[in-house]
C-alpha positions in Angstrom: 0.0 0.0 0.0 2.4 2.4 1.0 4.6 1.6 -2.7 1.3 2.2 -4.1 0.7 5.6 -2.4 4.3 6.6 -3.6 3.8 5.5 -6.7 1.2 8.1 -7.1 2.7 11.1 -5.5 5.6 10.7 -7.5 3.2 10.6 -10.7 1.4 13.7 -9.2 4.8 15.2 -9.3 6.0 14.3 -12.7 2.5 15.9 -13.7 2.6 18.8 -11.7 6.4 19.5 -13.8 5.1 18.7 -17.2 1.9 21.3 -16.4 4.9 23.9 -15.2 8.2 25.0 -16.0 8.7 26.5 -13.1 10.5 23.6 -11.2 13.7 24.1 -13.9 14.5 20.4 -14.6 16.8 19.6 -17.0 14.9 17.7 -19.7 17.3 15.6 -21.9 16.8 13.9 -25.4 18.9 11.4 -26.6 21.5 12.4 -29.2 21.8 10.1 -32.6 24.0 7.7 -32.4 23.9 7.7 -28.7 23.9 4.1 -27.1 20.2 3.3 -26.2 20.2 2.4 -21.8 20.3 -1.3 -21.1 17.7 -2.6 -19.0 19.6 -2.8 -15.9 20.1 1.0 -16.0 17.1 2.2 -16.9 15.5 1.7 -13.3 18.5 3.3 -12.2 18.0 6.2 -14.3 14.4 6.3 -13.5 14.8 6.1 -9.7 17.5 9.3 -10.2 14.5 11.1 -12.3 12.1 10.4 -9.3 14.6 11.6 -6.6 15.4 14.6 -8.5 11.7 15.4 -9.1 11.1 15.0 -4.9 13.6 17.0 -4.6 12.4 19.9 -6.7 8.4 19.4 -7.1 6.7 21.9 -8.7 4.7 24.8 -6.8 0.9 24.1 -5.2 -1.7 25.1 -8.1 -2.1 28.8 -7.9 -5.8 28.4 -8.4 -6.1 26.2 -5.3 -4.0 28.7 -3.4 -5.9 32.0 -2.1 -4.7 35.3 -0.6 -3.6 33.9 3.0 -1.0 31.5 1.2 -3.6 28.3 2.0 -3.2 25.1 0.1 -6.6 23.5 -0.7 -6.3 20.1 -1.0 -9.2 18.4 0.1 -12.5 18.2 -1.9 -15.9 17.3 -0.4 -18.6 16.5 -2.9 -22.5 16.2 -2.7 -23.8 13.6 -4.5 -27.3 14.3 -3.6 -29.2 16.6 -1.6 -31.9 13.2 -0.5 -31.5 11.1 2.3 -33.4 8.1 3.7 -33.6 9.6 7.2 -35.7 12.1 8.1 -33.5 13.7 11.2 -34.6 17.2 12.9 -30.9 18.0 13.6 -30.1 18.5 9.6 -33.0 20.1 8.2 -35.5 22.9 9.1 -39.6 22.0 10.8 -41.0 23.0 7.3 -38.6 20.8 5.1 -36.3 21.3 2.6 -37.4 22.0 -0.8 -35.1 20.0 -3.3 -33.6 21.0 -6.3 -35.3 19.7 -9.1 -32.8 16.3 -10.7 -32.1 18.5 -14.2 -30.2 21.1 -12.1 -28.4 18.5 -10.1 -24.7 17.3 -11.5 -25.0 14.1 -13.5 -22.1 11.6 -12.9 -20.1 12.5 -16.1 -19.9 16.3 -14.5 -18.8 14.7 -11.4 -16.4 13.0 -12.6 -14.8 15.9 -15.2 -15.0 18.4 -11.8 -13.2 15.6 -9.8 -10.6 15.2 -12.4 -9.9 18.9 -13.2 -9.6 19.4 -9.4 -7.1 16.9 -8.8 -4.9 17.5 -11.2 -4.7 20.7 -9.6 -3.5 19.0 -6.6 -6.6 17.9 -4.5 -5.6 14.6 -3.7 -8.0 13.7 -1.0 -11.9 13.5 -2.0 -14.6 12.9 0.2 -17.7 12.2 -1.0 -21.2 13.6 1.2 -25.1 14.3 0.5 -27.9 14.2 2.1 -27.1 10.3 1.6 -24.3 9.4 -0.4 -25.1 5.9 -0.2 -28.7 6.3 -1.2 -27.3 7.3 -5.0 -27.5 4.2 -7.6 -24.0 4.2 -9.0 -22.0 4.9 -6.0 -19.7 2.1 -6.4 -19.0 3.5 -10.2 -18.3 6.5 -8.9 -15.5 5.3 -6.5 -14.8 3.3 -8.6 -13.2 6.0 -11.3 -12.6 8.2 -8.6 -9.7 6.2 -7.4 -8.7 5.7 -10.7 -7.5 9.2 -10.8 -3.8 9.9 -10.9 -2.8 11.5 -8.0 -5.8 10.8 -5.6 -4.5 9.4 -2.5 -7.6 9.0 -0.9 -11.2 8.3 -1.3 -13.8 8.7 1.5 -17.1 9.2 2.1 -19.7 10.4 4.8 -22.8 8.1 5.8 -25.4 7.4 8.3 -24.9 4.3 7.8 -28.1 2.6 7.1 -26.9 0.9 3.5 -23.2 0.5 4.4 -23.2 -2.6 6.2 -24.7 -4.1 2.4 -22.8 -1.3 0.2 -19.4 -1.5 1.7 -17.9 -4.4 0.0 -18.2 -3.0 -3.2 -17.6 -0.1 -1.8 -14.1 -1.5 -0.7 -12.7 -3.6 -3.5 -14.1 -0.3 -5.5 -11.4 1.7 -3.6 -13.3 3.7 -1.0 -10.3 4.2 1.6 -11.8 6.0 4.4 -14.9 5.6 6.2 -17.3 8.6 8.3 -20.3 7.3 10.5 -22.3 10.3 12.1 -23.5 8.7 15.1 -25.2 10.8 17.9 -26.8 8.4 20.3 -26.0 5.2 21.8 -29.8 4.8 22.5 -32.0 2.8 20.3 -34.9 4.7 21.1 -33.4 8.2 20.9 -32.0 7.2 17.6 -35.6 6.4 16.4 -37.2 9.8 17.8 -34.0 12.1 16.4 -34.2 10.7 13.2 -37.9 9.7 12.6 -36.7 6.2 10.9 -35.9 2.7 12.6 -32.0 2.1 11.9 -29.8 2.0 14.9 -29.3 -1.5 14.2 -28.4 -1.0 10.8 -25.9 1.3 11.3 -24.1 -0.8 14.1 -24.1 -3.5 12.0 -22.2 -1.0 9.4 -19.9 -0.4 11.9 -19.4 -3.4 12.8 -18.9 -4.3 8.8 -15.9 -1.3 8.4 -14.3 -2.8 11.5 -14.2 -6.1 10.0 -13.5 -5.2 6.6 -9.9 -3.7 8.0 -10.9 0.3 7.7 -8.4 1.9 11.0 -9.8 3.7 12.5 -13.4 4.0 11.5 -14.4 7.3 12.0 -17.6 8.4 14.3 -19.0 11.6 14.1 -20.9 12.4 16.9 -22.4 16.1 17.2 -22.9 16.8 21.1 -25.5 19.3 22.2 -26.9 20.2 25.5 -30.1 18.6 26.7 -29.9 16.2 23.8 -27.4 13.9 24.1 -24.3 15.0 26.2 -24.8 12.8 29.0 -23.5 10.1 26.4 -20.1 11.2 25.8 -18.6 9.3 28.0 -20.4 6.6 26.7 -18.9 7.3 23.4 -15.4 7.6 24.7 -15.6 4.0 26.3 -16.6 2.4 23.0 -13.0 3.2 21.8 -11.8 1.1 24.6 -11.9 -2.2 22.2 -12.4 -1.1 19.4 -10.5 0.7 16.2 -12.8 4.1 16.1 -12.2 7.8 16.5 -15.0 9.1 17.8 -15.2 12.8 17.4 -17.1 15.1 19.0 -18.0 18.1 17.2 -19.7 22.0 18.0 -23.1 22.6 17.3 -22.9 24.5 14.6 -26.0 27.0 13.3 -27.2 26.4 9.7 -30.2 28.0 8.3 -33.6 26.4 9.4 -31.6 24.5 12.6 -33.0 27.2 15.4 -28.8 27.4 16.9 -29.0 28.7 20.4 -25.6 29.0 21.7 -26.8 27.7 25.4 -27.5 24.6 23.4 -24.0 24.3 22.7 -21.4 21.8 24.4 -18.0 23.6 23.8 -14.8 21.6 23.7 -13.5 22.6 26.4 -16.3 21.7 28.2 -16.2 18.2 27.1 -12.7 17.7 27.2 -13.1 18.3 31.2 -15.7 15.9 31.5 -13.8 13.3 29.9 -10.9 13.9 32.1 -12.4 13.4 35.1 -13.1 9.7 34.4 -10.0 9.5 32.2 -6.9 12.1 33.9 -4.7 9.8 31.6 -6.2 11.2 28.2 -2.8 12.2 26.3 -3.0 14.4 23.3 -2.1 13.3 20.2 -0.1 15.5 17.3 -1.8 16.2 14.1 -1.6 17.2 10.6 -1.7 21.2 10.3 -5.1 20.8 8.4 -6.9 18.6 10.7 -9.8 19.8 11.6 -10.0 17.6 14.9 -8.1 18.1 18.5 -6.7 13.9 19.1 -6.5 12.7 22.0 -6.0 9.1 23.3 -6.6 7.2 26.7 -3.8 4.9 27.2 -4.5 1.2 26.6 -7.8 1.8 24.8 -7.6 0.4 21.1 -9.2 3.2 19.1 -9.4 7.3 20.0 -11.3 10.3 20.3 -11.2 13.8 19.1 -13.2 17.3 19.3 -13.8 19.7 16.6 -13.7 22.7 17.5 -15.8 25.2 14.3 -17.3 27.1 17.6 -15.4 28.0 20.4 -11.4 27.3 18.9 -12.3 27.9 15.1 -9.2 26.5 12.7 -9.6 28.1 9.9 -5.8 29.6 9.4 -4.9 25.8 8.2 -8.3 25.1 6.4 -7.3 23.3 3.4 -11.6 22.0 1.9 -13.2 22.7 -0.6 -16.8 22.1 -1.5 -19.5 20.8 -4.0 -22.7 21.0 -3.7 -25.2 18.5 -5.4 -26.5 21.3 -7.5 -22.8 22.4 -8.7 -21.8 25.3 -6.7 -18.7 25.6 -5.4 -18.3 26.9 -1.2 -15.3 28.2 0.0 -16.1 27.8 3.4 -18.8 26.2 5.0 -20.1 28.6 6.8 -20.2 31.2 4.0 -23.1 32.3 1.7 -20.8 33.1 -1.2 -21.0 30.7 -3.9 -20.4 30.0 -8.0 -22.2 28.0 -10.1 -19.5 25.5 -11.7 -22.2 23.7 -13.1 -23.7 26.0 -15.0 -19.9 27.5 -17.0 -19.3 23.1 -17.4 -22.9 23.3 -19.6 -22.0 26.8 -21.2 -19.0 24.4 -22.8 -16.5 26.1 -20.4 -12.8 25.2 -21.0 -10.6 23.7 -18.5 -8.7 27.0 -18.5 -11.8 29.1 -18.2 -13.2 26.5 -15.3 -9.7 27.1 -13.5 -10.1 30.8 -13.6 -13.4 31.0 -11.8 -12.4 28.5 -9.3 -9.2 30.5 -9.0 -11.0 33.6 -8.0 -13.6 32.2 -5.7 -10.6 30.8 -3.8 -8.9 33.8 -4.1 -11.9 35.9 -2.6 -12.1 33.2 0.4 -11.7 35.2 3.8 -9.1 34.5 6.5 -11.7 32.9 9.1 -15.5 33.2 9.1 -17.2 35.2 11.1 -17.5 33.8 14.4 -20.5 31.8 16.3 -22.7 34.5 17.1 -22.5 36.4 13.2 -22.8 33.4 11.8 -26.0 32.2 13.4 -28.3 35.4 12.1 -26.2 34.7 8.2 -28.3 33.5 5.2 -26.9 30.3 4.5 -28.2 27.1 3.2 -29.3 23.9 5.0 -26.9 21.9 6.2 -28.5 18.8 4.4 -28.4 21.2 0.9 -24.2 21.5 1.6 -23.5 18.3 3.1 -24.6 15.3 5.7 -22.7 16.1 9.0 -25.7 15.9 11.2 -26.2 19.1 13.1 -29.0 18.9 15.9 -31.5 21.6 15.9 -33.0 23.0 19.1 -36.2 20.7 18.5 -35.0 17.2 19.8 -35.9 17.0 23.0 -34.0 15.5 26.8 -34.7 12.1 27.4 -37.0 11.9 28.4 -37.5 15.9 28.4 -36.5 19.8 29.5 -37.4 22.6 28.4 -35.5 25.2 26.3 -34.7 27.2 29.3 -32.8 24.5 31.5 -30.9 22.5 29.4 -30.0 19.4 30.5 -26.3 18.7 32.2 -25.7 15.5 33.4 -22.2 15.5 35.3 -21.6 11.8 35.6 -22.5 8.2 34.7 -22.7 4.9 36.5 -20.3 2.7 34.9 -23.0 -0.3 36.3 -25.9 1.3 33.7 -23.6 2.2 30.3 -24.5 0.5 27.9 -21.6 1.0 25.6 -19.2 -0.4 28.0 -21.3 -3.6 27.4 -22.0 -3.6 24.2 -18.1 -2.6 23.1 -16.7 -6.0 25.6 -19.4 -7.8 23.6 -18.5 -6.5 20.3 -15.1 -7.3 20.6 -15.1 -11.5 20.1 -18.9 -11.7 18.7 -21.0 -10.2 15.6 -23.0 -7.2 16.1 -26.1 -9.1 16.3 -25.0 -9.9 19.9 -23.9 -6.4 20.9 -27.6 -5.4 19.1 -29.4 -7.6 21.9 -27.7 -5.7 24.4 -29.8 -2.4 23.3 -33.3 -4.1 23.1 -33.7 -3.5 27.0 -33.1 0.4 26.0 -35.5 -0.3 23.3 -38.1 -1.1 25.2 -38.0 0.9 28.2 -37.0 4.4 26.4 -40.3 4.8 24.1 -41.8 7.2 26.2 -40.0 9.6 25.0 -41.4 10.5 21.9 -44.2 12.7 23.2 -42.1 15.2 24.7 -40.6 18.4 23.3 -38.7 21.0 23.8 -40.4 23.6 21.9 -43.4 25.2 24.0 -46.7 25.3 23.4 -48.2 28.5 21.5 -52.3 26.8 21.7 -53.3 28.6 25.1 -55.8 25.6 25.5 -53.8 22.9 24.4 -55.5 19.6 24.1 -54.8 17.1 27.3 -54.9 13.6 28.3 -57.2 14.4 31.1 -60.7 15.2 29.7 -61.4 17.7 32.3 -59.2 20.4 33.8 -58.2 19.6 37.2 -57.5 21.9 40.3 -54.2 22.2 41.4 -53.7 19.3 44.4 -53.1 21.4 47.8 -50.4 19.3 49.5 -50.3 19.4 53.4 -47.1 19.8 53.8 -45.2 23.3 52.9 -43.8 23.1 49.1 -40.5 24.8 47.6 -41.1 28.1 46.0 -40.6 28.8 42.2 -37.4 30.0 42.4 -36.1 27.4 44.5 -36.5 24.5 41.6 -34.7 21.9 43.0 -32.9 20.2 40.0 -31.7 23.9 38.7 -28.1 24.9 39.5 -27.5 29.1 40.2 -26.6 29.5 36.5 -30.0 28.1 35.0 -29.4 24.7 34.1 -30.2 20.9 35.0 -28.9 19.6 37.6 -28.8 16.4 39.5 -29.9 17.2 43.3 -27.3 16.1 46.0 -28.9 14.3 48.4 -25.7 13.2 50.3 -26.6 15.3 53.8 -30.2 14.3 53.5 -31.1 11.9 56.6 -31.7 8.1 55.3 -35.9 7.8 56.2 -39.1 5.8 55.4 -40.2 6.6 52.0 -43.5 5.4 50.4 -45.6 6.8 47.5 -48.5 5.7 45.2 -49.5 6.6 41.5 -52.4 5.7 39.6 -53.3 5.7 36.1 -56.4 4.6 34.4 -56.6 3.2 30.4 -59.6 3.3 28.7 -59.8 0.4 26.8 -63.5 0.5 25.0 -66.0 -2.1 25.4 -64.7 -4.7 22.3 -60.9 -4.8 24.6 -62.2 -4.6 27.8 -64.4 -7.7 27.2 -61.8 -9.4 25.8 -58.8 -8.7 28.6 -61.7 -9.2 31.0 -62.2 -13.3 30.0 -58.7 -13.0 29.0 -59.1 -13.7 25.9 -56.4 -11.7 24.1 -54.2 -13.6 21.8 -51.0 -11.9 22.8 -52.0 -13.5 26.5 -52.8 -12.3 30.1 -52.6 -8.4 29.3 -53.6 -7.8 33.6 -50.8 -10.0 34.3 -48.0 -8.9 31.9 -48.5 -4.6 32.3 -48.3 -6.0 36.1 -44.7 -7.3 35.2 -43.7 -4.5 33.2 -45.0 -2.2 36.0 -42.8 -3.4 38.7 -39.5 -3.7 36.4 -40.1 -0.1 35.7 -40.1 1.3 38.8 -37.0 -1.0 39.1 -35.4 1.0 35.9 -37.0 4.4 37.0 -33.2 6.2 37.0 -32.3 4.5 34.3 -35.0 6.4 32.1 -35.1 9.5 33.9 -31.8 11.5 33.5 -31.6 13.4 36.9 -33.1 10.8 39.1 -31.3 9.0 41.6 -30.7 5.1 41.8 -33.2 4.0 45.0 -32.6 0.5 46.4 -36.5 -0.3 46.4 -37.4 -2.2 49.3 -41.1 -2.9 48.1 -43.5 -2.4 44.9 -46.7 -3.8 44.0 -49.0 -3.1 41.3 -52.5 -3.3 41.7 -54.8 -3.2 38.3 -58.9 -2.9 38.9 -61.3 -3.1 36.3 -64.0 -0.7 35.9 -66.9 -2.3 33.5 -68.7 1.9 34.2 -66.1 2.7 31.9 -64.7 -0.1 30.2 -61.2 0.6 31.7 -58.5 -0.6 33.9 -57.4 1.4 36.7 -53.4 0.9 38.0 -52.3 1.4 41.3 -48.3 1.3 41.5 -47.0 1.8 45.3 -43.3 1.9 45.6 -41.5 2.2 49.5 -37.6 2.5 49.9 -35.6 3.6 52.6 -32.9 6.5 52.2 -32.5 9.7 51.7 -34.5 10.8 48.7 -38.3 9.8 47.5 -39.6 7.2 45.5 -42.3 9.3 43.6 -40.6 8.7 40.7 -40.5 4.9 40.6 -44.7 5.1 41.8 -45.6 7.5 39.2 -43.1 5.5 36.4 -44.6 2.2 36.9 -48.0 3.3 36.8 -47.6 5.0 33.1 -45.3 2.1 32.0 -48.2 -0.7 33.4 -50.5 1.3 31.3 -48.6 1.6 28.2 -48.3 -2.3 28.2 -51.6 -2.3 28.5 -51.7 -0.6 25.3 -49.3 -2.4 23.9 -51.4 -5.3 24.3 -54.7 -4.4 23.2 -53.9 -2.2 20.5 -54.5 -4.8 17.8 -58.1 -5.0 18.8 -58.9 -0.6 19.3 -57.2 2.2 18.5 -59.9 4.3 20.9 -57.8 3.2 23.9 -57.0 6.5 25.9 -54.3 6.6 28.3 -55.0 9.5 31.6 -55.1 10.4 34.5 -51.8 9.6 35.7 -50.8 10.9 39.0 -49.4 11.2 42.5 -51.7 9.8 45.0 -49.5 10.2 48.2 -46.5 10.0 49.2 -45.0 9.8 53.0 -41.1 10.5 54.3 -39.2 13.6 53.6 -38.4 16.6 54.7 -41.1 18.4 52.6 -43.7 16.2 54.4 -46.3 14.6 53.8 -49.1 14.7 50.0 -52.3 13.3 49.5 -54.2 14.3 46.8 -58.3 12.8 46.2 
């Protein structure tokens, strides 16, 4: 490989001194009657030709070079601006309206662009939608991309959904580098971010890259507050066994994406939280152009890294340049300047003529753009209409949810819940079908939190579970006031309480719920008679386990050693529906409302779950705090 990688710069060179005279090497031509080289010295004469050439290589293209003395050698190309997710980090509420396929580059414009750019001196390509993978000749097209002279590298950006079934051809096609954007370790959260079942697709791709020999496989994770940064520790662990580099990048603001910067994780934010559970993290050197900050935790097999567009911007050693599906060419991906290269390619545009305009727009490219807070009020495009690299909006809720004012900060996870430490030990000596059974328990007990959000509601009489309003419940023992929130820090955000001083005591609390099944499923779990089995008996089950789970699915909520739970579930033929009564007691120093209130709405959405086949009237309400006992704040009981 490495011969072969030579081999290439050395024709790059040779090419590079035949396009200019500038590198002054002594051309010779045999004189008549000269004795023609034997075949043992022509490879020593062609070795001597290849050192000299090294030794004097022709100037970077001055087309590729602009006014800051910047070398761009690094091409990202849309193939298409469609993608078979449908993710809320990427696109704006209202959608993105396509370009129609007639203004889009064909393959044969590809390909000419690709060529005229690399023998300019780009000699890395990376290839980007939407969906890259999504496009019918994808294989061709990496296929006669790494064909080019020159072209030391061929990558491409997914979300991995096809690669586990593309990448083979992908590979033998000559695709040399592989990006996986990756933002939760969550099956569930991965089905609510990106409105599409998949997260066992693209583990399996992963998994397919690993085995297929790609080192490292890259994992692009975006991090953003209330969203998903209680995983990144989760992500750093996964490169504890296995070949990734997992990096971490800025929330970035693109138009339609809503970028609030309190919604941003900065670098050196996250860098401090993985230090406290790793003070051995080194730092790794880097290329000048790298975008990402390496680092590495001894002993672990793979790495991590953080880029930093936001808060440490690097754009004095940017070396990309950018495509768009529809053939315009960016400068910089945060600016709004663009030039149609599509359109002078169908005017019959020379090569010269083509290398001209691209000269300029690099030559009018600006030292650094213009900072977070500019940035976010610029006219730009979508970041799905540039390129896939998954950019959460402020829509996607917490799990399960906050609101836009306190954003979510976890500041630590037990090792004994992460599921990434599991499913990475598994991963290691089995397929990914066994590290996939690991997430089903996420699966199923995460669901509930699709029917939150983070926007607020604008309806001032928005439509309830509860039928009727209810009166506030009067409490009889003294309550907190509003601007003593208990799981708020003094700077505004989510906090986990610490309950550390708090006296261990007698805690005991009970929730209810009641489902309305309708008379057809109500007759039928009544004589038991449902064909998935004892519906009573099984949201029972699940009721109990939930509580068991409660901090588990509820980020702030402490782990309670439950001493007790039972789950009670009437039937009430008045109103063809089931009523749950979930009581929960513990001993320590903090409540168990929580667990009471958790396994009453889990017990009724397994009732749900199991007689949903029969009615889709069923009406889930009324789910609330009974009483609860223990505590400093004394004693509820609500009617």
């Amino acid at each position: 490989m490495a011969v072969r990688q030579l081999s290439r710069i050395l024709r790059r060179v040779l090419r590079s001194c035949a396009r200019s005279c500038s590198s002054g090497a002594p051309v010779t031509q045999p004189r008549p009657g000269d004795p023609s080289p034997t075949a043992a010295e022509e490879p020593l004469q062609e070795l001597s030709r290849r050192k000299y050439f090294l030794k004097h290589a022709a100037p970077f293209s001055a087309f590729l070079t602009d006014g800051f003395g910047r070398q761009h050698s690094y091409l990202r190309i849309s193939l298409t601006e469609k993608c078979n997710l449908r993710c809320q980090y990427c696109m704006p509420e209202e959608g993105v309206p396509l370009t129609p396929k007639a203004d889009l580059l064909t393959t044969e414009e590809i390909l000419a662009l690709a060529r005229l750019f690399v023998k300019e001196g780009i000699d890395k390509i990376r290839l980007t939608g939407g969906e890259p993978l999504i496009r019918p000749d994808i294989v061709h097209i990496v296929a006669q991309l790494h064909r080019l002279e020159g072209l030391r590298a061929v990558g491409v950006t997914t979300n991995g959904i096809n690669l586990a079934r593309l990448l083979p051809q992908l590979h033998r096609a000559g695709l040399s580098a592989v990006n996986i954007s990756l933002d939760t370790l969550v099956p569930a959260k991965f089905e609510f971010i990106v409105r599409r079942k998949g997260f066992h697709k693209v583990m399996e791709g992963i998994h397919k890259a690993i085995e297929l020999g790609y080192n490292p496989v890259k994992v692009n994770c975006v991090v953003m507050r209330g969203l998903n940064e209680d995983e990144l520790l989760d992500f750093v662990a996964l490169t504890k066994g296995l070949p990734l580099d997992v990096r971490f990048i800025e929330y970035m603001p693109f138009d339609g994406n809503k970028w609030n910067f309190k919604k941003m994780v900065s670098y050196k934010e996250m860098l401090d939280t993985v230090q406290q559970q790793w003070p051995e993290l080194e730092k790794l050197p880097v290329e000048e152009s790298s975008t990402a900050k390496a680092f590495k935790i001894p002993g672990f097999c793979g790495q991590i890294g953080f880029i930093t567009s936001m808060s440490e911007h690097f754009c004095g050693s940017c070396n990309r340049l950018r495509i768009t599906a529809d053939g315009n060419l960016k400068v910089c991906l945060f600016g709004n300047s663009e030039v149609s290269l599509r359109d002078h390619l169908r005017a019959g545009a020379s090569e010269e003529e083509l290398l001209r305009i691209i000269g300029a727009a690099v030559g009018r490219k600006k030292r650094r753009h213009a900072g977070m807070f500019s940035i976010s009020q610029m006219k730009n495009r979508p970041m799905i209409l540039i390129e896939l690299f998954l950019m959460p909006q402020d829509s996607p809720p917490a799990i399960p949810s906050t609101s836009s004012q306190a954003p979510l900060r976890v500041q630590g996870l037990r090792p004994s819940v992460r599921f990434s430490d599991r499913m990475a030990t598994r991963w290691q000596g089995c397929g990914v079908a066994q590290a996939l059974s690991l997430a089903r328990p996420w699966l199923g007990h995460g669901c509930a939190q699709r029917c939150y959000t983070s926007h607020r509601r604008s309806d001032p009489n928005p439509k309830c579970l509860s039928p009727e309003p209810q009166a506030p419940a009067i409490p009889s023992g003294p309550l907190l006031p509003s601007d003593q929130l208990t799981h708020v820090d003094s700077e505004g955000r989510a906090a986990m309480v610490d309950v550390g001083g708090k006296p261990d005591t007698e805690r005991v609390a009970v929730a209810s719920a009641v489902v309305l099944l309708g008379p057809v499923a109500f007759k039928l779990v009544l004589q038991n008679q449902l064909k998935k089995g004892d519906a009573l008996a099984v949201a029972q089950l699940a009721g109990v386990q939930a509580a068991k789970l409660t901090s588990q699915l509820i980020p702030l909520c402490h782990h309670v050693t439950l001493s007790h739970v039972q789950v009670r579930l009437e039937l009430d033929g008045a109103r063809h529906a089931v009523v749950i009564q979930a009581s929960c007691r513990a001993r320590g120093p903090t409540g168990v409302e929580m667990e009471a209130l958790t396994s009453a709405a889990v017990a009724a959405l397994t009732l749900y779950d199991m007689c949903k086949a029969v009615s889709r009237d069923i009406v889930l309400g009324e789910i609330k705090l009974v009483s609860k006992t223990g505590g400093q704040r004394g004693d509820f009981h609500q009617t």
